[in-house]
ROVOLO-774804 format. One line per 8 residues: number of its first residue (from 0); for each residue x, y negated, z negated of N, C-alpha, C. Coordinates in nm, 3 decimals, padded with zeros to 5 digits. Example, Ala and Ser with C-alpha at 12.3 -4.5 7.8 and 13.67 -1.06 7.14 Angstrom:
0) 01.319:00.569:-00.780:01.230:00.450:-00.780:01.320:00.330:-00.780  01.285:00.225:-00.708:01.367:00.106:-00.714:01.290:-00.003:-00.787;
END
This chain:
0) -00.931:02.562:14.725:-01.005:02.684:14.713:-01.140:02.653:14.651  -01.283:02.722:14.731:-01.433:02.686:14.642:-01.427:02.774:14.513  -01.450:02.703:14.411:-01.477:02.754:14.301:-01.591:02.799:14.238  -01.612:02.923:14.170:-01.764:02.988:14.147:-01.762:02.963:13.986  -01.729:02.874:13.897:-01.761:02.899:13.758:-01.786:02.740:13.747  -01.891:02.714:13.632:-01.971:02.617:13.596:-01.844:02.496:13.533  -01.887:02.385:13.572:-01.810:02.268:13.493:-01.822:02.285:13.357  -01.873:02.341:13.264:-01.916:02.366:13.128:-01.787:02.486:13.106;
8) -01.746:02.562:13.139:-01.637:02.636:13.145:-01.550:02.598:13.149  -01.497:02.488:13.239:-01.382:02.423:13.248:-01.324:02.366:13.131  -01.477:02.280:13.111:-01.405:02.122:13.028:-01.405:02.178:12.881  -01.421:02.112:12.782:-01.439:02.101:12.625:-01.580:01.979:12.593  -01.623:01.954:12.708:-01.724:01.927:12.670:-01.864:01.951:12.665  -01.986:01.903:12.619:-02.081:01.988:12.617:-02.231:01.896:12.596  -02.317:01.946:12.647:-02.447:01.872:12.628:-02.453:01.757:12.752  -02.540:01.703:12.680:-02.520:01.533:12.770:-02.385:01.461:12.780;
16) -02.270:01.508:12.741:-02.131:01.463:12.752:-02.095:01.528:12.878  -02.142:01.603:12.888:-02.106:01.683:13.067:-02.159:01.582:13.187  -02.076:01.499:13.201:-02.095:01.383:13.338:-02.113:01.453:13.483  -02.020:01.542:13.490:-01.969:01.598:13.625:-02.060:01.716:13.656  -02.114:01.719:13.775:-02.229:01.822:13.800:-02.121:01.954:13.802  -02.028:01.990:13.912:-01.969:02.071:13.973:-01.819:02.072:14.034  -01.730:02.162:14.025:-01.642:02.135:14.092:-01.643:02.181:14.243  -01.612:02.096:14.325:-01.616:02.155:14.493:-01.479:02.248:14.563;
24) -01.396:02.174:14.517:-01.256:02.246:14.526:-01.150:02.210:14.432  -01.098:02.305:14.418:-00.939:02.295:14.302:-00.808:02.372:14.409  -00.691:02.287:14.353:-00.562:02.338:14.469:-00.431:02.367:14.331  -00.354:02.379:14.351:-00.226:02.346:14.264:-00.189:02.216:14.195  -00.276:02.114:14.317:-00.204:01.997:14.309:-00.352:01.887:14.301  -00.461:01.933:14.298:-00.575:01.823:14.324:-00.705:01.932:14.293  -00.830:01.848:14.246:-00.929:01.891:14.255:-01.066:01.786:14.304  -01.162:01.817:14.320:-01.269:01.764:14.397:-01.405:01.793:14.300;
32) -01.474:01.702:14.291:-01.555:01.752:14.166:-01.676:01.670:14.282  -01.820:01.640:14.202:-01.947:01.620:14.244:-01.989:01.578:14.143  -02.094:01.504:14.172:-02.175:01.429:14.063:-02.308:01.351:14.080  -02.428:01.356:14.069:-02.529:01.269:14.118:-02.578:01.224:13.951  -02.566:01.059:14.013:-02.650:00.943:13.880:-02.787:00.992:13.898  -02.828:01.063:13.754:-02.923:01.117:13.731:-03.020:01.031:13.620  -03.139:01.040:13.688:-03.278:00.975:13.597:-03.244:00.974:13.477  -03.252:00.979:13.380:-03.254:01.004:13.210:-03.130:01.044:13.163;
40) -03.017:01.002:13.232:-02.893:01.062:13.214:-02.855:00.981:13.078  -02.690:01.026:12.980:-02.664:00.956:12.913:-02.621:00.801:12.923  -02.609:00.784:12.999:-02.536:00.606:13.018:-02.678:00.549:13.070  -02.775:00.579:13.173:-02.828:00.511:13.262:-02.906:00.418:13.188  -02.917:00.309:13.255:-03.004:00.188:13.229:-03.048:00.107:13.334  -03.212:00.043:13.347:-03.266:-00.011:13.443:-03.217:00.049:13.579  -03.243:00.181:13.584:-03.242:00.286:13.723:-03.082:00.249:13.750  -02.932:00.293:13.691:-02.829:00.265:13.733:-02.709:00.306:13.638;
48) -02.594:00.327:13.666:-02.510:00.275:13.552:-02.378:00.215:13.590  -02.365:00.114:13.506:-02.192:00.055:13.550:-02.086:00.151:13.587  -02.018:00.106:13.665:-01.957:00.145:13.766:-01.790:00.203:13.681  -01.803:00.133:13.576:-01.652:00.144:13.466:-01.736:00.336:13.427  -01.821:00.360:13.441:-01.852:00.525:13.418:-01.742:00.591:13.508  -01.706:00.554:13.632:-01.605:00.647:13.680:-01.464:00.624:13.659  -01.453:00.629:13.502:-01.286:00.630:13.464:-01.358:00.777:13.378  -01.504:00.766:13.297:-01.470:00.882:13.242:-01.464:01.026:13.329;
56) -01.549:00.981:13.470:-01.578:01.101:13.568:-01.430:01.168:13.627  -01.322:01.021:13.656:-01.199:01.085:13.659:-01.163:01.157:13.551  -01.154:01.102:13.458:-01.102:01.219:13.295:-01.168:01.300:13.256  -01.275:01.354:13.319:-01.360:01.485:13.343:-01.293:01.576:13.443  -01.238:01.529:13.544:-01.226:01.580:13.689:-01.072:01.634:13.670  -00.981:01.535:13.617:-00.831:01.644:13.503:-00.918:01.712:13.396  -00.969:01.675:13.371:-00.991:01.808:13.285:-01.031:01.907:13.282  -01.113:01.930:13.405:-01.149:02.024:13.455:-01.075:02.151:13.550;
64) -00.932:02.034:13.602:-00.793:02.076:13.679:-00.770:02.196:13.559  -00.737:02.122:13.451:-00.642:02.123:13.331:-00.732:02.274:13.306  -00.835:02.300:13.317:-00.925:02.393:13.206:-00.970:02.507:13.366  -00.961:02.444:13.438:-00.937:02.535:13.565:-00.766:02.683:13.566  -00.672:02.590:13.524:-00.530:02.643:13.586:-00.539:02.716:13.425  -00.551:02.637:13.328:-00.583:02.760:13.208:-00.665:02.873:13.226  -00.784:02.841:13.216:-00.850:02.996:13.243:-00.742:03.085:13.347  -00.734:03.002:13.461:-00.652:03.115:13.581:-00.507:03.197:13.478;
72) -00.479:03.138:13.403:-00.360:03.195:13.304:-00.423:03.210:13.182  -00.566:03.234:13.215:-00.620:03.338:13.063:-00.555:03.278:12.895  -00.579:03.132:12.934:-00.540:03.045:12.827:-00.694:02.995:12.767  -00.651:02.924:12.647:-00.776:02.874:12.623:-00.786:02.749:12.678  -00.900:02.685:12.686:-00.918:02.539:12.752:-00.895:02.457:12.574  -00.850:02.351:12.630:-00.806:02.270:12.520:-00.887:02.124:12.546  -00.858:02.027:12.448:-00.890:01.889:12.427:-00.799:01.836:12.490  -00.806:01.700:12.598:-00.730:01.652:12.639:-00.725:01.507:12.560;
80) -00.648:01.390:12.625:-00.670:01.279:12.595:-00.666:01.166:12.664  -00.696:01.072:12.743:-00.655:00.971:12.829:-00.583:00.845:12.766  -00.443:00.881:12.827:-00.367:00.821:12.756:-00.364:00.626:12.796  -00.359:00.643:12.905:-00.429:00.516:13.013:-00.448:00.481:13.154  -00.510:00.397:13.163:-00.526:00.391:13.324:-00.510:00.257:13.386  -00.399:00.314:13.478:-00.374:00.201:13.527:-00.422:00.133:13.674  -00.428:00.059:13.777:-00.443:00.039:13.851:-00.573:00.007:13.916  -00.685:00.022:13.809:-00.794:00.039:13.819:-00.860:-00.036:13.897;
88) -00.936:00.026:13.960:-01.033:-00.080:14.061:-01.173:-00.064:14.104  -01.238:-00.099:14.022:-01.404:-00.074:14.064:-01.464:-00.137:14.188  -01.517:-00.095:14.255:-01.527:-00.193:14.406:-01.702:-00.233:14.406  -01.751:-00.113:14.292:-01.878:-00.221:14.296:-01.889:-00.190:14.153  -01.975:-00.291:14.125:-02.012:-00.315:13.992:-02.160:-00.200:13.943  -02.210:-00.116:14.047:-02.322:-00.062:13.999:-02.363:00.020:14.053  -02.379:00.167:14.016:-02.419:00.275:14.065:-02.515:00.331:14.072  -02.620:00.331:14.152:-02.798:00.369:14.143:-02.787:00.536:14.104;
96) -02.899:00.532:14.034:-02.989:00.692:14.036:-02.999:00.775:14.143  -02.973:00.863:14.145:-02.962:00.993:14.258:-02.925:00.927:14.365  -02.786:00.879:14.334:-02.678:00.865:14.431:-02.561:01.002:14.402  -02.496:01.048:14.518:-02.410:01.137:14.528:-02.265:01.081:14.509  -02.206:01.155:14.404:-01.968:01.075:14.431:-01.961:01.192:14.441  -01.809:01.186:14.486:-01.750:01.280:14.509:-01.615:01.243:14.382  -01.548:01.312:14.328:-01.444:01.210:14.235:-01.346:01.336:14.252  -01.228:01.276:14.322:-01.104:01.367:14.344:-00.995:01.292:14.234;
104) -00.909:01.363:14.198:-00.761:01.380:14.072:-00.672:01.483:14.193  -00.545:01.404:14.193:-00.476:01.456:14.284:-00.344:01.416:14.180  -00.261:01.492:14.155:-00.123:01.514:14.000:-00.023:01.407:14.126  00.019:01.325:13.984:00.138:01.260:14.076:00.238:01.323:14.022  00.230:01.376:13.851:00.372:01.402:13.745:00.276:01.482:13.677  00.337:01.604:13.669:00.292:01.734:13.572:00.400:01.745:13.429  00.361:01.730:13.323:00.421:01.687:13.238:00.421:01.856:13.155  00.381:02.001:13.276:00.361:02.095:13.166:00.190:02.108:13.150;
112) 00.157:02.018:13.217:-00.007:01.987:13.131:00.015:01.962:12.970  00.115:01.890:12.898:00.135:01.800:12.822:00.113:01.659:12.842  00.175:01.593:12.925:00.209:01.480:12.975:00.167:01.506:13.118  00.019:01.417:13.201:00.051:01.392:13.339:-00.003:01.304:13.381  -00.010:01.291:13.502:-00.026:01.156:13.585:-00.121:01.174:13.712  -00.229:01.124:13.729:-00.323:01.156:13.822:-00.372:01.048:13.900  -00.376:01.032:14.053:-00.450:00.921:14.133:-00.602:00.991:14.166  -00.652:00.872:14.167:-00.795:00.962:14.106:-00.882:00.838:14.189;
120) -00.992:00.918:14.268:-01.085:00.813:14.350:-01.248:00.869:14.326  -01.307:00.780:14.332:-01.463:00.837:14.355:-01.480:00.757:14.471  -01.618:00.829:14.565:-01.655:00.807:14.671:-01.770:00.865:14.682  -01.865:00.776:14.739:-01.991:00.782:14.818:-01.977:00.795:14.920  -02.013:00.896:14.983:-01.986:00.962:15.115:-01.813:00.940:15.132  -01.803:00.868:15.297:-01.666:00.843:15.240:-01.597:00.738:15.202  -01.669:00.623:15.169:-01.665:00.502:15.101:-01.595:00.501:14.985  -01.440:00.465:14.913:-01.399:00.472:14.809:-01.486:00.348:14.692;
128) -01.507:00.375:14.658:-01.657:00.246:14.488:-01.510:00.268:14.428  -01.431:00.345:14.381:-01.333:00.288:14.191:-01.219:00.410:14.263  -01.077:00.299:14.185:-00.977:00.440:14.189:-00.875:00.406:14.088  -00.836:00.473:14.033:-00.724:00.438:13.918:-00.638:00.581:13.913  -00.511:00.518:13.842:-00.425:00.601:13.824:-00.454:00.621:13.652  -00.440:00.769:13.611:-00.446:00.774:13.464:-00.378:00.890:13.404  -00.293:00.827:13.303:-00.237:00.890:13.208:-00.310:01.010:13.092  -00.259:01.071:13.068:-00.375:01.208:13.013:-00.257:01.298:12.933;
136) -00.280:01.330:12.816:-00.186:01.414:12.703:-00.249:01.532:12.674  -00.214:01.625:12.685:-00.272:01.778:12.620:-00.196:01.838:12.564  -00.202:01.846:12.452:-00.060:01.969:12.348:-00.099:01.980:12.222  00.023:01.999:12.156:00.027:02.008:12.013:-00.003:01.808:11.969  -00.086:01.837:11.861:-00.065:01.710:11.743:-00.065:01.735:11.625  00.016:01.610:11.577:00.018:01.636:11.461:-00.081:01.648:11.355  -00.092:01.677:11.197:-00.200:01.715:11.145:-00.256:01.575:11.095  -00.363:01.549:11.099:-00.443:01.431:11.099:-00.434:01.337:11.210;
144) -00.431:01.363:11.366:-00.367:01.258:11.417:-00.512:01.268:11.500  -00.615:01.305:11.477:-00.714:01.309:11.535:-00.872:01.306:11.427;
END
């Protein structure tokens, strides 16, 4: 389904921590986000940025799932956490300035949105660059555990 509310709504994050331009589509089970490496952005260096940036664009892209299906249940959006990622695979080492991804999170294990499990790709056009599987916690913690 196209979605009409800002990535800044979704997530818990804010400012120059906001990686992800937009979301394109969200389902039950997957979402589709957008993103262009921007001039003066936070990471960029010598017109580019390493390519290990799209583990955080995936853990933007659940979180945005995560802060999507909340609002829809008039919840609050919460802090998530990336618990780890496995499988990871960067296919290039370097991502130019006002280049376009696309970065999809598709749920393998819904833990509640406590505990889940996401295969997660970015792509230039339709070229897969990085894909990893990643672990991600959202709930209660304990007091000082943050």
């Amino acid at each position: 389904m196209p979605v009409e509310v800002s990535i800044e709504e979704l997530i818990p994050h804010s400012g120059q921590s906001v990686l992800l331009d937009r979301v394109i589509a969200v389902s039950e089970t997957q979402i589709h986000c957008e993103v262009m490496v921007k001039p003066g952005g936070l990471y960029i260096k010598e017109g580019g940025v390493g390519a290990s940036i799209c583990i955080e664009w995936m853990a933007q892209a659940i979180a945005a799932y995560a802060g999507f299906h909340r609002r829809e249940n008039s919840e609050p959006i919460q802090v998530g956490f990336l618990v780890s990622c496995r499988c990871a695979e960067l296919l290039i080492p370097w991502l130019e300035v006002n280049q376009m991804f696309t970065v999809r999170a598709k749920v393998l294990r819904d833990g509640g949105m406590q505990m889940g499990s996401f295969k997660c790709e970015v792509l230039a056009g339709d070229a897969v660059v990085a894909r990893a599987t990643l672990n991600v916690y959202q709930g209660p913690l304990s007091q000082g555990a943050v």
